[in-house]
C-alpha positions, -999 to 999 in steps of 0.1 A, spaced: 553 -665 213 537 -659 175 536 -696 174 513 -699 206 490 -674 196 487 -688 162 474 -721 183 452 -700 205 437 -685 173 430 -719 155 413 -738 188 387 -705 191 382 -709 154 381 -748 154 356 -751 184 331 -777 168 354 -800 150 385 -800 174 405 -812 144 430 -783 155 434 -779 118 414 -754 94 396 -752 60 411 -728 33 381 -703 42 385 -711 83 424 -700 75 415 -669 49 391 -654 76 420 -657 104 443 -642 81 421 -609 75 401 -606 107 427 -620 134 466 -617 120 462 -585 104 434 -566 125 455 -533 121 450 -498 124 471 -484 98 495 -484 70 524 -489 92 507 -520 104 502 -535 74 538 -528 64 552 -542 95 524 -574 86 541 -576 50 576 -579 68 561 -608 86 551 -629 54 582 -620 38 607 -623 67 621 -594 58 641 -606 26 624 -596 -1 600 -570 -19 572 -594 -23 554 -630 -5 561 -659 -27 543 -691 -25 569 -704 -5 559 -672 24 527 -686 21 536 -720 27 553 -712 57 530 -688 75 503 -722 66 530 -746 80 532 -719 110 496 -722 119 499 -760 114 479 -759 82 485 -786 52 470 -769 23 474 -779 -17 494 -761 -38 466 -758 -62 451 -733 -28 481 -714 -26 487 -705 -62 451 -694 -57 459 -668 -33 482 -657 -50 463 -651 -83 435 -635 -61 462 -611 -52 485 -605 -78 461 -580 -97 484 -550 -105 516 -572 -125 508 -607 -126 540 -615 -119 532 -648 -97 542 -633 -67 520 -607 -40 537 -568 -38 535 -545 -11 510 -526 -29 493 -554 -39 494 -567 -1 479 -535 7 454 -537 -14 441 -573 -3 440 -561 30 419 -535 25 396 -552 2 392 -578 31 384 -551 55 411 -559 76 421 -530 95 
């Protein structure tokens, strides 16, 4: 079910090209304003879960490249590690926190 929505979300994003793929930006903007359109903290905890699968205390790149292989995205590792710097703000430890998450969400106005 998650799989076919993620389809449905990149064919009403993708109506001019038809590639059925998307840009890093195309991607970014379905991340905050689709994926994780939440109402609340809980939300955005159970979102976190999502990335993480439930396994750890924080998304790695390899989350990342999953949730991207999900959608049917082939992105660059050099993109990746980018969302991950843009994120990992509070320890700079090479990998995205809760708190962190939290706060990316927020900044991104996504709930």
């Amino acid at each position: 079910p998650q799989k076919d929505k993620m389809k449905k979300i990149i064919s009403e994003i993708d109506k001019d090209s038809m590639s059925g793929t998307l840009l890093y930006d195309e991607f970014k903007r379905i991340m905050t304003e689709k994926l994780f359109d939440y109402e609340n903290e809980e939300e955005i905890r159970i979102a976190f879960t999502l990335f993480t699968e439930g396994k750890a205390k924080h998304i790695t790149v390899e989350d990342l490249k999953r949730v991207a292989q999900e959608l049917g995205e082939t992105l660059t590792e050099e993109v990746f590690q980018e969302m991950i710097r843009e994120a990992d703000v509070l320890d700079h430890d090479g990998v995205i926190s809760e708190e962190e998450f939290h706060r990316v969400m927020k900044r991104e106005n996504a709930y």
